[in-house]
N, C-alpha and C positions, 0 to 999 in steps of 0.2 A: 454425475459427480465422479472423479477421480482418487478420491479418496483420502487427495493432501489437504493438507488442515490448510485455511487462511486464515491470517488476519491482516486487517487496514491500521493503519497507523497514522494518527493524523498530527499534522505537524512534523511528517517523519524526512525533512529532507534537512531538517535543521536538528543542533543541539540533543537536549534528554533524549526527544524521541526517534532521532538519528539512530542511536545509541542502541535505542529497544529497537530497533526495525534491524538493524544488523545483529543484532543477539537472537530476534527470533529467527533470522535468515540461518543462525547455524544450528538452530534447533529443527529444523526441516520445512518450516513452515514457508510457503508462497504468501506473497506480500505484498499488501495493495498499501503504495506510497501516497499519502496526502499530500498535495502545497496545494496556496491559493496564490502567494506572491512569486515564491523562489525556484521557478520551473529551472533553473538552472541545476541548483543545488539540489533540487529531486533527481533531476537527470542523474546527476553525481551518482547519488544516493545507489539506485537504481543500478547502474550500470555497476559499481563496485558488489552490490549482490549478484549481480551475471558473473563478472568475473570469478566468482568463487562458486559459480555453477547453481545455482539460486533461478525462484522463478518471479518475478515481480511486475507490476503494472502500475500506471501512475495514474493519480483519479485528480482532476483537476476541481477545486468546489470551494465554492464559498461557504463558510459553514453557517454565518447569518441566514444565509437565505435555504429557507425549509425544504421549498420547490430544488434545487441543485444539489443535495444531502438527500431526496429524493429519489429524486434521478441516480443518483451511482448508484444509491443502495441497492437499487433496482436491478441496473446493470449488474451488478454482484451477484444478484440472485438468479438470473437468466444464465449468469454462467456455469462453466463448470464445474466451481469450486461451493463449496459450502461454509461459509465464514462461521470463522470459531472464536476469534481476538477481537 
């Protein structure tokens, strides 16, 4: 562990939670972006919190399906960070 806080934010490449994902970006927080459709606009997303010096990763999932909501969460956990959002 590193010690910065994460949170994931789902639905965070579009709209409201667009919104929260770059508000917690200036609260210090590293930031795991959600899309299932808009890789595009996560991309956006994402790279607009680089530019302001931000740490972020993009988790690609369907959230219907249990098994791929699984799988990141997993991945989240094996990493560095300790999710807190």
């Amino acid at each position: 562990m590193n010690g910065s806080k994460l949170a994931v934010v789902t639905g965070a490449s579009r709209r409201l939670a667009r919104t929260t994902a770059l508000d917690l970006d200036q609260r210090g927080f590293v930031l795991g972006i959600h899309y299932h459709n808009s890789q595009r606009e996560a991309e956006i997303t994402a790279g607009e919190i680089r530019e302001h010096g931000g740490t972020t990763f993009l988790l690609l999932a369907n959230l219907r399906d249990e098994k791929q909501v699984s799988l990141k969460f997993s991945s989240i956990e094996e990493s560095e960070f300790e999710l807190d959002v």
